[in-house]
N, C-alpha and C positions, 0 to 999 in steps of 0.2 A: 677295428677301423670304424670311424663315426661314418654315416650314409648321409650325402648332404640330400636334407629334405627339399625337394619342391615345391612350389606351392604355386596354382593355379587359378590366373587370374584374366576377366573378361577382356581387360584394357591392354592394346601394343604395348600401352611404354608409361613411364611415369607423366610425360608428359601430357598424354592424352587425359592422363586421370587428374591433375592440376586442373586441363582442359573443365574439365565436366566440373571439378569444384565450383571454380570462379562462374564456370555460368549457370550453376543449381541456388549460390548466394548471391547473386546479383540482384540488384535492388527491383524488387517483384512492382516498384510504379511506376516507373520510368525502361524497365529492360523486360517486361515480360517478353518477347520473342527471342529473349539472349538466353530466360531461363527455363523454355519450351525446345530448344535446342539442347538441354541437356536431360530434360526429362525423354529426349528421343532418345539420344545417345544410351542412358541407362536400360531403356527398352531396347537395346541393340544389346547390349551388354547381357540380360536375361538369358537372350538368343545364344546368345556367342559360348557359356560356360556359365558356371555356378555364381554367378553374383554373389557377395556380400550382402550378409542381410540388412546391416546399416546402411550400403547406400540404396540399396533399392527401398528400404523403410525410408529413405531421406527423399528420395524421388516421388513414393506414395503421397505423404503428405503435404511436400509444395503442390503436387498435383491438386488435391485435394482443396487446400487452400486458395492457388489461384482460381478455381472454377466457384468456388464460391463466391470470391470477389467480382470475378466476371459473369456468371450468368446464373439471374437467380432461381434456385431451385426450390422444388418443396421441403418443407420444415424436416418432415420423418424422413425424407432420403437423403438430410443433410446426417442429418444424425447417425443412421446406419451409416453410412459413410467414413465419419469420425469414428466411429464406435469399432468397426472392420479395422481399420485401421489401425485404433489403438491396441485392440486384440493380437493381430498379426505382430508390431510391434516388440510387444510384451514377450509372448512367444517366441518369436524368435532369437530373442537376446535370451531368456533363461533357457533353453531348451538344449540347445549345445552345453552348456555346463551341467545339466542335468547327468551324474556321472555315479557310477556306486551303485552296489546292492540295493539298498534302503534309497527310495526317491525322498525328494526334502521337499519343503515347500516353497513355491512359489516366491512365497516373501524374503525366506532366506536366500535364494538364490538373487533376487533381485538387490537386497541387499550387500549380497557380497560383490556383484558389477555395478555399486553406487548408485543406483539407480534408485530413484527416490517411492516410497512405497503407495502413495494415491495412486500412482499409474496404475499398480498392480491389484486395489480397487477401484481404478474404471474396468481392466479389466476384466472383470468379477462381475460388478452391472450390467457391462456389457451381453457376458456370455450367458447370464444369469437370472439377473433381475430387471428392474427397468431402465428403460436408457439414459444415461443421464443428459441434463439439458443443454442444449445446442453453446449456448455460452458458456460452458463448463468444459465444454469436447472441444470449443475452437478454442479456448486456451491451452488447452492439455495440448492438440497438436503443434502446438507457435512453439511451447515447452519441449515438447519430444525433439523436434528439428533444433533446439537449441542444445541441448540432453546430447543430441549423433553428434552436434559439429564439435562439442568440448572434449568426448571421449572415445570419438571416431579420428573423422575427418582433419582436428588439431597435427593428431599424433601421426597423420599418412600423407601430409602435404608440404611440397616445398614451396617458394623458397624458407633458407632455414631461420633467418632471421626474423621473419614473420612467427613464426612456429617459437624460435625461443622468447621470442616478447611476450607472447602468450601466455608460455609455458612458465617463466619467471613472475610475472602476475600473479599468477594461479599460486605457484612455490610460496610467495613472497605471502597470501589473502593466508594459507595452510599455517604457516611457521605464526601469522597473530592469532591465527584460532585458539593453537597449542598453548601460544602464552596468556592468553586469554582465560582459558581454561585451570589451567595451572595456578595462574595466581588466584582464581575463584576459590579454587579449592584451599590454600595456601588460608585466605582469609578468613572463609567459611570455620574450618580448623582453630585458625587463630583464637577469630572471634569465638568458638565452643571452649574455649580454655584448652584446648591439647597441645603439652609440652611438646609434643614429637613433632609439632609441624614446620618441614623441611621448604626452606624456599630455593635449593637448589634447583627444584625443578624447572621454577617461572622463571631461575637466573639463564638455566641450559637454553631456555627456547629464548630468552634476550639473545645472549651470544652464535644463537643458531641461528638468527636474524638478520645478525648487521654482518655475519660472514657471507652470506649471499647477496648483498646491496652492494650500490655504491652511491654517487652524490645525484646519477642520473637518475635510480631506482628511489630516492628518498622522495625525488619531487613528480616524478610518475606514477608511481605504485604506494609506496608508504603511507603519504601524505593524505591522498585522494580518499584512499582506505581507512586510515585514519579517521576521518571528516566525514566519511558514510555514515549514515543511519546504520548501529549496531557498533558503532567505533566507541569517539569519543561522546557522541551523541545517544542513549540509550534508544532501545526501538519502544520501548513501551511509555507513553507520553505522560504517566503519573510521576516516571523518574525524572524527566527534565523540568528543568525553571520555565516558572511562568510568570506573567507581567503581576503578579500578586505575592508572591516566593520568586524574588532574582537570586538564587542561589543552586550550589548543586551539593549533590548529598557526599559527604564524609567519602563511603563507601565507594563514591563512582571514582574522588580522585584518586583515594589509594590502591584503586582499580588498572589505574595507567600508570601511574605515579613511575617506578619503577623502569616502564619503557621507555619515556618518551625521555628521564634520566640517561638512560643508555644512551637510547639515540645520540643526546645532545653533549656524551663525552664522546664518542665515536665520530661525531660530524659536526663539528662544532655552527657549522650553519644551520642546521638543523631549525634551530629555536625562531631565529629571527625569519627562515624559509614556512612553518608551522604558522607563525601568528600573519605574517603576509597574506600566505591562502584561506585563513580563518575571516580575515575582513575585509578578503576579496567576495566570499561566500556572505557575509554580511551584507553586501552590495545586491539587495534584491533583481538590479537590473546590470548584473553580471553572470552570464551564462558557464556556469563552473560546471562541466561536465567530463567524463571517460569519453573519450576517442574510441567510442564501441566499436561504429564500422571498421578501424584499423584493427581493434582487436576481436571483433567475433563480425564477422561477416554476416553472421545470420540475423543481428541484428536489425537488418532491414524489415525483419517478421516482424519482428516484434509488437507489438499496441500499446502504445504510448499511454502512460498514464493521466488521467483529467489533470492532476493535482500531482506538482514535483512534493516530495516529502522533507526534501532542503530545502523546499519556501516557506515550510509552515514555520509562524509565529514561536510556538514550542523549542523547534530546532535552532532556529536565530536566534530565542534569546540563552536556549544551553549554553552555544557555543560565545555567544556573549559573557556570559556567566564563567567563562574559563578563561576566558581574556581577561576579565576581572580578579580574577584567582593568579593569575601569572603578575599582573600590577603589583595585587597586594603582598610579594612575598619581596617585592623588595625592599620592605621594610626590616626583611633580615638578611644575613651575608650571602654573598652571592655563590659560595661555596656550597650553601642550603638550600639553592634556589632549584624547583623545579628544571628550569632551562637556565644554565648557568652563563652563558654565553649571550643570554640577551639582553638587549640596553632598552631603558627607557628612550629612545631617540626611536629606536625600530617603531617600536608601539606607537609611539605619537606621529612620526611621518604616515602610517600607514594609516588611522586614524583621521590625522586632516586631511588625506588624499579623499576620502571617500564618508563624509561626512553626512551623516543621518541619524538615524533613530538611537538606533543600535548601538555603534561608535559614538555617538554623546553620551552614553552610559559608560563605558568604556574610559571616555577622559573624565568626566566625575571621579570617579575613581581616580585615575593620576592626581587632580586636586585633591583629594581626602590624601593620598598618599605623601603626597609633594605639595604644600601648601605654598609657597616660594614656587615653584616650576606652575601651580595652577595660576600665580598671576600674572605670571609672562603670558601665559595660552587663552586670557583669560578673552582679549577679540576675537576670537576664535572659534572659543563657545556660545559667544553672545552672539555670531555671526550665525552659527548652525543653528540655537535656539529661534532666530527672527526665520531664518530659511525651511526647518520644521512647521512650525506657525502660519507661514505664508500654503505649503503644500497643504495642512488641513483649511485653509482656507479658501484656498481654489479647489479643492476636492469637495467643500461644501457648495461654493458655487455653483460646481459642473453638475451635482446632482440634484440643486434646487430647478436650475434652467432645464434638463432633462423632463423633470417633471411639470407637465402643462396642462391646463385646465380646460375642459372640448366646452366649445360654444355652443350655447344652449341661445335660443329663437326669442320671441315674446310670445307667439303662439304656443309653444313647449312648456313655456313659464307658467302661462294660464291655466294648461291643464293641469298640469301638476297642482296648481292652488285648487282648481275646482276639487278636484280627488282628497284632498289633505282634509278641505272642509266639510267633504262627504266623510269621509272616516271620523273625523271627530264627533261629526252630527250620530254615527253610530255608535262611537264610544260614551256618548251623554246619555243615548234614551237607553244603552243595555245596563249601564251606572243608579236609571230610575227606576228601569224596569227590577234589580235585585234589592233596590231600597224597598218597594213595595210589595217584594217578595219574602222578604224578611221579618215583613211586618205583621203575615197571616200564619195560622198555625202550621203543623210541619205535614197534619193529616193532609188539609184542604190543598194544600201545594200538590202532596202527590197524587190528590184527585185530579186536580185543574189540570195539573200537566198529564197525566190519563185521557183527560178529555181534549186537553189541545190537539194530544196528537195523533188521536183516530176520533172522531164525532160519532162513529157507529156505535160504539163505548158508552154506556150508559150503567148509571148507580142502582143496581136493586133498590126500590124505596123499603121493601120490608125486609131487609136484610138484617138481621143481627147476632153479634158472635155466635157459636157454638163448636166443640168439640172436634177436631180434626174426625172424620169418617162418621158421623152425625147425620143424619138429616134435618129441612131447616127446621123440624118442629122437636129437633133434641130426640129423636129417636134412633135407635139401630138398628139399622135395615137387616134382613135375612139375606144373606145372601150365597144359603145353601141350593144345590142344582138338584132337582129332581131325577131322583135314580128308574131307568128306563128299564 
């Protein structure tokens, strides 16, 4: 007969624990007494029975974090702080798995609860060596509280349609890694000459793919992912196009080639929904982002980066560059086409809707392709070409006018001439003065300048060579000591 387990927990009721979610993620600029209400709560919790080491590690470090935001401390006691923290942390998530004869380490155990392994050297500096520095420990803790809420708090919270949005994200970001991966390998293989290379695999994780989508999940999850830095976009910026090389490398498209195929016999929207959101992102002044706060709450921690990595020059013109690549393949049947299902109509509405830099490369291309269709489009071009021209032209304005010259006096003026005329009047006599130094032998020079520059300095008149340890009449002195 099984024993049904129990299991003991701080909170009455699921409710209560929802409770404490929503007001632990609440947005820490606008609700910090909504999220000091739940750091009590968790302090009650401690009291009550065995906390969870995750939410009380999760209560630590908003703690942590809001007090630093509000009231400033000293340097070392932030640090200890973060660093106690990260330790406790660590700790406590490998320490229960800690199981078996033979203890393991650290790192394997962290590795096997996904737990990514720098933590598990801060831990190490922390308890060890020196502490690391204060902007090093407040990101690791924004990181840790992001780290509980993906592999804690996801998995213990309702409601449930929150939870499987989430969780279908996550599924959906795993099944492109796999194919990712697969076809690297697939290619790698290839390119070495080995007959054995099976592309079954990268086919298994295509179909393991599109069985978990649908048309909502293609324009949520796929797409978005897709278009990340690491997708279609390489992360390392020697691989994508630049305004010098408008192109992309062999290898990137026969990288995707194969997916976004799938994709676009499986959803036949797919192609023309792809190139849509590609030059919407093209729209520097179109805010193309994840719906973080709906999907991770904790993102209100987070620290916004200086610099979006979708607005770099690199990235827009990639993904320019594959716009380009989708143009030119209709030069062959559309049976062969990357995205089978799409029209040149899609390209070009999307194109003159959102007319810049980027998209006028984009329709050159439709001309080179379709010579006939570039002369229909041809006001068009000539329209974005003058609207191009006109923005660097007012953007040269705005930074010539910006730039203004401070008003200088006639009194300021004067002195400045009297000082110019003094320095030159120095630069003439030190110009006469080495004319006439050059003109005497090299000995007398470094007498005269001897004598300039102490007067007490005076030439032996009966001075002349002799012998290092000599004296002056060329003798060698005794300079044995009398034995006492």
């Amino acid at each position: 007969m099984v024993q049904n387990r129990k299991r003991y927990v701080p909170w009455i009721d699921y409710t209560e624990f929802e409770n404490v979610y929503q007001w632990l993620f609440a947005d820490r600029k606008t609700e910090k007494d909504t999220i000091q209400l739940g750091l009590d709560r968790v302090q009650t919790w401690t009291h009550r029975s065995e906390c969870p080491s995750a939410v009380e590690m999760t209560a630590a470090f908003i703690a942590i974090i809001l007090r630093d935001e509000q009231t400033p401390l000293p340097h070392k006691e932030l640090r200890l702080m973060y660093a106690l923290a990260i330790i406790r942390f660590v700790n406590g998530l490998v320490d229960p798995v800690q199981k078996g004869i033979f203890a393991k380490s650290t790192y394997t155990l962290a590795r096997t609860l996904g737990l990514p392994s720098w933590f598990v050297d801060l831990r190490h500096m922390g308890t060890h060596e020196r502490l690391p520095s204060l902007t090093v420990l407040r990101a690791a803790a924004i990181q840790a509280v992001g780290w509980l809420h993906e592999n804690y708090w996801i998995h213990n919270i309702k409601p449930e349609h929150e939870k499987n949005t989430y969780l279908q994200n996550v599924e959906i970001k795993g099944k492109l890694n796999v194919y990712k991966e697969c076809r690297k390998t697939f290619l790698k293989e290839k390119l070495g000459g080995d007959p054995n290379a099976d592309p079954t695999t990268y086919v298994a994780a295509i179909e393991a793919l599109i069985e978990i989508i649908d048309d909502d999940a293609i324009q949520d999850n796929v797409i978005p992912l897709l278009l990340g830095v690491g997708g279609l976009v390489p992360t390392g910026k020697k691989k994508r196009a630049s305004a010098e090389n408008m192109s992309i490398s062999r290898g990137l498209i026969e990288l995707w080639t194969p997916l976004i195929q799938g994709l676009d016999v499986g959803f036949p929207a797919f192609g023309s929904q792809l190139v849509s959101f590609m030059i919407q992102k093209l729209d520097t002044n179109y805010d193309f982002v994840l719906d973080e706060i709906a999907l991770n709450p904790y993102a209100a921690f987070a620290i916004q980066n200086a610099e979006d990595p979708t607005k770099s020059p690199t990235y827009l013109l990639t993904l320019t560059c594959w716009l380009r690549h989708f143009v030119g393949e209709f030069k062959i049947p559309h049976q062969k086409r990357t995205l089978s299902h799409l029209t040149m109509d899609d390209i070009l509405e999307d194109c003159l809707r959102n007319p810049n830099y980027y998209t006028r490369s984009v329709l050159q291309s439709v001309v080179n392709v379709d010579p006939e269709l570039g002369q229909s489009i041809k006001p068009f071009t000539r329209y974005i070409d003058q609207m191009i021209m006109k923005n660097l032209q007012t953007d040269k304005i705005a930074k010539s006018s910006d730039t203004t010259l401070p008003s200088i006096d006639e009194d300021t003026l004067q002195r400045e001439l009297e000082t110019l005329e003094t320095q030159l009047a120095q630069v003439k006599a030190a110009e006469i003065e080495s004319v006439v130094v050059k003109s005497t032998r090299p000995e007398k020079r470094k007498l005269d300048k001897m004598i300039d520059l102490d007067p007490s300095w005076k030439l032996y008149q009966g001075w002349r060579p002799c012998p290092m340890g000599t004296l002056p009449n060329g003798k060698v002195p005794c300079l044995d000591m009398p034995i006492i």
